[in-house]
C-alpha positions as CSV (number, residue, x, y, z in Angstrom):
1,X,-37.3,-33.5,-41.6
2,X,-36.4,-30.8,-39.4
3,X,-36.7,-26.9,-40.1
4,X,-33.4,-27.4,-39.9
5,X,-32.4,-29.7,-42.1
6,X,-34.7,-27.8,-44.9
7,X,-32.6,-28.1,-48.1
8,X,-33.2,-25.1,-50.4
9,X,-34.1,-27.2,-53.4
10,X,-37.7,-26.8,-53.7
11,X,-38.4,-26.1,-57.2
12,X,-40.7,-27.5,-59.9
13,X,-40.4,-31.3,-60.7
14,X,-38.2,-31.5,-63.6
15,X,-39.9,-34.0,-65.8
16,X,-38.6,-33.1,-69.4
17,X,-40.8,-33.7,-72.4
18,X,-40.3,-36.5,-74.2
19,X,-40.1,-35.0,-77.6
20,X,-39.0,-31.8,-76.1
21,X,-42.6,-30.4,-76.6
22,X,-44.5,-28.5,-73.8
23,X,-47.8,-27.3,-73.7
24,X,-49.5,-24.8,-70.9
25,X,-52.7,-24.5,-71.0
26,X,-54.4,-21.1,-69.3
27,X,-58.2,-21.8,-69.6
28,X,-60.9,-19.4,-68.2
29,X,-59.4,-16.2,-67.7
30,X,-62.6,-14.7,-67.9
31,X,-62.0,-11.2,-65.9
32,X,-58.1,-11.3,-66.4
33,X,-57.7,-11.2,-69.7
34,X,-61.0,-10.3,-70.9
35,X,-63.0,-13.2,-70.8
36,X,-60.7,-15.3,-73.4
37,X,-59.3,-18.5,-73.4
38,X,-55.6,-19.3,-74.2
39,X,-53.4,-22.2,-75.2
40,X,-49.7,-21.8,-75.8
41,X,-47.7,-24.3,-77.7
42,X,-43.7,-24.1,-77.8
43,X,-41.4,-26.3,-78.2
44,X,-37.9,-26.2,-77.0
45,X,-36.6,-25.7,-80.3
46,X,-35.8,-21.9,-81.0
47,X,-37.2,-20.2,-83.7
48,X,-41.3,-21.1,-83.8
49,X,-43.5,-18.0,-83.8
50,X,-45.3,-16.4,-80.6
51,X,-43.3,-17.9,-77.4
52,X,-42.3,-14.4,-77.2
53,X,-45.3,-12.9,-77.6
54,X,-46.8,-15.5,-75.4
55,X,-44.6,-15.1,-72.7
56,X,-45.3,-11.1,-72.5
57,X,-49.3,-11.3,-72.4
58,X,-48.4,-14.0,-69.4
59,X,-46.3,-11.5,-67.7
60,X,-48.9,-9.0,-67.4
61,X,-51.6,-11.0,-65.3
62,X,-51.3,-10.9,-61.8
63,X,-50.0,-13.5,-59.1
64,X,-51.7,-16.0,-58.1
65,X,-51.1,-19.1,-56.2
66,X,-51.8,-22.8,-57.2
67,X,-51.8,-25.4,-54.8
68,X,-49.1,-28.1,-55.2
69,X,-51.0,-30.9,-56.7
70,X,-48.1,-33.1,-57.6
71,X,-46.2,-30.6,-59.9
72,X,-43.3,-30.1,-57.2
73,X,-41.9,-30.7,-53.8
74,X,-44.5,-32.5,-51.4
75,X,-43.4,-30.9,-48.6
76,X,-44.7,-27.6,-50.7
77,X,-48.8,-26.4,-50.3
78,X,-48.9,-24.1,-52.9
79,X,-46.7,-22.4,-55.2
80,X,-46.9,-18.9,-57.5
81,X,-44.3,-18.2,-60.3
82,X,-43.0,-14.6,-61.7
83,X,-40.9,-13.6,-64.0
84,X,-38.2,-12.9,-61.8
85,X,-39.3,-15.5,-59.1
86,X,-40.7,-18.6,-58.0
87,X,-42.5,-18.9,-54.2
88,X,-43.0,-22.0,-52.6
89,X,-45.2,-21.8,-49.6
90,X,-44.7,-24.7,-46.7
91,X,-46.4,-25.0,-43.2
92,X,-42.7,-23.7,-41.6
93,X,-41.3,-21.2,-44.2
94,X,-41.9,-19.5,-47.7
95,X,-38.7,-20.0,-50.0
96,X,-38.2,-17.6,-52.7
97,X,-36.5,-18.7,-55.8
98,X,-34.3,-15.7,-57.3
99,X,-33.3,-15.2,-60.6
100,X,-29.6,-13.5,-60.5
101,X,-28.3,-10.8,-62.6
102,X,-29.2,-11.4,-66.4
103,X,-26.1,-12.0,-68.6
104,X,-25.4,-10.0,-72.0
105,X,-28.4,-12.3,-73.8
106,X,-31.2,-11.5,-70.6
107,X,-30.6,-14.8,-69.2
108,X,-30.7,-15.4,-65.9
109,X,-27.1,-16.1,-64.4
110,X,-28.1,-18.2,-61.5
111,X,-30.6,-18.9,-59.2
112,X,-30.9,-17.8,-55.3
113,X,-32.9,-19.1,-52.7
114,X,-34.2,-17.2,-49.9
115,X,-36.0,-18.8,-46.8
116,X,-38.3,-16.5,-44.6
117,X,-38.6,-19.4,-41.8
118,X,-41.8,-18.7,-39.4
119,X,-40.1,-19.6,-36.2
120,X,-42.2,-21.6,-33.8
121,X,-45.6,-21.8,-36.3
122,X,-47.8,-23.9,-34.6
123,X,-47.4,-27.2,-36.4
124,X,-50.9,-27.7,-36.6
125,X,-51.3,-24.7,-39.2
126,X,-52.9,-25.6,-42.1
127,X,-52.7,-23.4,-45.5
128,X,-56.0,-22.8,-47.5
129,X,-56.4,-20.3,-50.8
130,X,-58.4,-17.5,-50.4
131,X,-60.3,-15.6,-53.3
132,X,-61.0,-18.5,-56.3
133,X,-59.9,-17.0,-59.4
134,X,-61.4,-17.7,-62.8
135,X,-58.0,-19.2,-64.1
136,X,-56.9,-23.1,-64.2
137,X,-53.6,-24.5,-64.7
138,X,-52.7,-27.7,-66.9
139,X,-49.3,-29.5,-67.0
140,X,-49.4,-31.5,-69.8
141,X,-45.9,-32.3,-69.7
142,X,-45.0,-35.1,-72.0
143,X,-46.4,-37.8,-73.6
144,X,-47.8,-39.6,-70.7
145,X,-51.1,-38.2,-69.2
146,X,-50.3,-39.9,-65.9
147,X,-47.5,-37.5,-65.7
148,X,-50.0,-34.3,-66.2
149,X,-51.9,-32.2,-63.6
150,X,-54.9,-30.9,-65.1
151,X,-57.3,-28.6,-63.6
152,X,-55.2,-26.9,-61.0
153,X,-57.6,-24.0,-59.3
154,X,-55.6,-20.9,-58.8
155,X,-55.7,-18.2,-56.0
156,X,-56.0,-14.4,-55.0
157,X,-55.0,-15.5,-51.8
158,X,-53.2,-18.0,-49.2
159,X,-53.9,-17.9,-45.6
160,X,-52.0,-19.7,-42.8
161,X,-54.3,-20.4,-39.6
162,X,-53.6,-19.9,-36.9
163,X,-49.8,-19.7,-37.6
164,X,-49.2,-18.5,-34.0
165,X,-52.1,-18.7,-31.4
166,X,-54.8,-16.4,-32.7
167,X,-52.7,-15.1,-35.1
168,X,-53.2,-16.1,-38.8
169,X,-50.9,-14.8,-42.3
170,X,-52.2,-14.1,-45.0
171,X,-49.9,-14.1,-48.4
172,X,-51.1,-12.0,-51.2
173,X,-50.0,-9.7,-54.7
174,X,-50.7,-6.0,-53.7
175,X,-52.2,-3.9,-56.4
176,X,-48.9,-2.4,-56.8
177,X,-47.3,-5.3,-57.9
178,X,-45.6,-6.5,-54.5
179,X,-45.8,-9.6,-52.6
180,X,-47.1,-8.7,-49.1
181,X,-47.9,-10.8,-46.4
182,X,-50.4,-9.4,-43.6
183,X,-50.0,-10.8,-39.9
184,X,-53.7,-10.7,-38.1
185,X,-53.6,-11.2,-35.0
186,X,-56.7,-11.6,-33.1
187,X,-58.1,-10.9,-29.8
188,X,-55.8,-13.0,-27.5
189,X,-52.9,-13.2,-30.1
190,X,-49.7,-12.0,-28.7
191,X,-47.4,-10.2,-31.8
192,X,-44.1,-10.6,-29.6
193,X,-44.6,-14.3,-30.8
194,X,-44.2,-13.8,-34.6
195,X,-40.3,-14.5,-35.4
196,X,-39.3,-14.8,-38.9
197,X,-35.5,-16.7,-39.6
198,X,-33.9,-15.4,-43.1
199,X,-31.8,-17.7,-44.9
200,X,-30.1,-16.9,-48.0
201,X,-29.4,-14.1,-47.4
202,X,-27.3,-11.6,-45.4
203,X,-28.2,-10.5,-41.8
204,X,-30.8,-7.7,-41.9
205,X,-30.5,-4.8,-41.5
206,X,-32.9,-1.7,-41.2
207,X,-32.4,1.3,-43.6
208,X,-32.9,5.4,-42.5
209,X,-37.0,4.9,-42.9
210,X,-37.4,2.0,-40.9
211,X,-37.3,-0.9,-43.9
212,X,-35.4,-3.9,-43.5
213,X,-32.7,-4.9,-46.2
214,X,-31.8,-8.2,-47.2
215,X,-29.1,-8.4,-49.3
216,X,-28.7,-11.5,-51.5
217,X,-26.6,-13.0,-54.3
218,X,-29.2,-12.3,-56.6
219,X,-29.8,-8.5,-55.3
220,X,-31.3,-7.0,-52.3
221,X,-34.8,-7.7,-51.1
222,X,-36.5,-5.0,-49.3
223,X,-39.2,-4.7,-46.9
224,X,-40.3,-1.3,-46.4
225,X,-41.5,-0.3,-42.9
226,X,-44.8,-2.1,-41.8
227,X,-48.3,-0.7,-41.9
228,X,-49.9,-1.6,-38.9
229,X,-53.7,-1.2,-38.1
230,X,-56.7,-1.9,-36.9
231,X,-60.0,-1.1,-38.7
232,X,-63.0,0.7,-36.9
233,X,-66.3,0.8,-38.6
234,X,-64.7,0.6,-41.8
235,X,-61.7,2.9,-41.5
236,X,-58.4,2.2,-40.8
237,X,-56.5,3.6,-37.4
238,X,-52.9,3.1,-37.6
239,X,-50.7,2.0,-34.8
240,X,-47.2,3.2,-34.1
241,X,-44.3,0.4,-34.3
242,X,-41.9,-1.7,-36.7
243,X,-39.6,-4.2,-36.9
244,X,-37.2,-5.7,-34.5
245,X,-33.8,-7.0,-34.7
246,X,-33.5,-10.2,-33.2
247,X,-30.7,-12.5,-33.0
248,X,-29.3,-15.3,-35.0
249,X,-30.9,-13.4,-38.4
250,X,-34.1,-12.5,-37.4
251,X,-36.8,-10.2,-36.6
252,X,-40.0,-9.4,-35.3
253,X,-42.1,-6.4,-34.4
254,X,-42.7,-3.9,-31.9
255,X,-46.0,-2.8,-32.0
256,X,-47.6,0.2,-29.5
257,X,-50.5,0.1,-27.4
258,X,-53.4,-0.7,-29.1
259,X,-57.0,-2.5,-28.7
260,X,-56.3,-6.4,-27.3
261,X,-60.3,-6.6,-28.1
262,X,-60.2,-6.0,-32.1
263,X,-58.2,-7.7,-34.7
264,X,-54.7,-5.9,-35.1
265,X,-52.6,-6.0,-38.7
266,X,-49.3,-6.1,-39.4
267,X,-48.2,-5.7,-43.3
268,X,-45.0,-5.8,-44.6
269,X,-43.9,-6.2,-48.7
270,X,-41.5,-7.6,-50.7
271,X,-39.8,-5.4,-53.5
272,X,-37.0,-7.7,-55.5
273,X,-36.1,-5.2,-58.5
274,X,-39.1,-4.6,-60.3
275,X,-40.3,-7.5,-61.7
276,X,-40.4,-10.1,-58.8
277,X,-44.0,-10.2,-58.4
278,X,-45.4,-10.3,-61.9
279,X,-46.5,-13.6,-63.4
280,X,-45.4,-16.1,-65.9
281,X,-45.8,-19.7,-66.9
282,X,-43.6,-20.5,-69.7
């Protein structure tokens, strides 16, 4: 299917339990959550102890990414979940799931999807995680273990190779609790070249400092103003530039002079509210 033609529908398989019983397994957090092991049990049916509790211990570990091993759309190579969010990563795009504006109970309202596409990625690109973490991830949905995925390795990191020529992406949860994404482009990379399509959303626009808005259904997504760099015996030099307005929704960067013989970086964020990066299972 065509870039296209992408529907925005790419969300976990919905496979419900057959006795309305799910249980998530988070084994080996060693490091996370101080070396412990967890297993939540809840059922669909309100009122048993701990979901709550089980839920909030969740939110507080970091991102991380899982690759899709069956547990949603095949078109999907791996996948991270937050509390506000859900982010599906694909050779030509990275769709965000949005929760909406929580009704008088916290509920969610609805759901909005928002497509970064990477216009012209080299369709050869192939995604890898980065940065093993001690976590796994078990879906044992149901009664039928031919339905589960066990043992699913998660993730610090996700890089695209060579997305452009000599230019790779790299997806990643900053320390402050946004999603960033660095461009790297190497010696003989071109940044021109880099194009990102949004969908979902409004055109963007860039605010007084130099951010780009994206304003959604669910809210506004914000990107502040790029750091770009390049490192020089360990020590980072910043280089002047931006982003770009381009047409039909999209943008780029401009970037200054700077050394073609050393890896450059680009590294933009993504602020949704303040809970879009933070992570949860249940």
């Amino acid at each position: 299917q065509g870039n296209d033609r992408m529907k925005t529908d790419l969300r976990p398989t919905d496979r419900r339990p057959a006795r309305g019983l799910v249980t998530v397994l988070a084994v080996g957090l060693a490091g996370l959550v101080g070396r412990a092991e967890s297993t939540a049990t809840l059922s669909s049916r309100p009122g048993l102890a701990g979901a709550a509790q089980v839920e909030a211990a969740y939110a507080q570990l970091p991102l991380s990414f899982e690759p899709n091993r069956g547990q949603t759309d095949a078109r999907v190579k791996f996948l991270a979940r937050g509390n506000a969010s859900t982010i599906f990563l694909t050779p030509s795009e990275a769709v965000l799931m949005l929760d909406g504006r929580a009704d008088a109970a916290g509920h969610p309202a609805f759901k909005t999807a928002v497509r970064i596409e990477l216009v012209g990625a080299t369709p050869t690109t192939t995604l890898t995680g980065l940065d093993l973490l001690p976590g796994r991830h078990h879906y044992l949905i149901g009664d039928d273990p031919r339905g589960w995925h066990t043992d699913v390795p998660t993730y610090r990191k996700v890089r695209y190779q060579d997305l452009y020529p000599n230019i790779d992406l790299v997806f990643y949860h900053s320390a402050h609790g946004q999603l960033e994404y660095d461009f790297v482009v190497h010696p003989g990379g071109d940044p021109r070249v880099i194009r990102l399509a949004f969908h979902g959303t409004e055109a963007p626009i860039l605010d007084a400092a130099g951010g780009l808005v994206l304003s959604t259904p669910a809210g506004d997504l914000h990107q502040p103003a790029p750091l770009i760099y390049q490192e020089s015996h360990g020590r980072r030099e910043s280089v002047r530039g931006g982003y770009a307005l381009l047409a039909d929704r999209a943008a780029g960067f401009r970037v200054a002079r700077y050394d073609r013989t050393r890896d450059l970086v680009i590294d933009p964020a993504l602020q949704y509210g303040t809970k879009l990066m933070y992570s949860s299972f249940l």
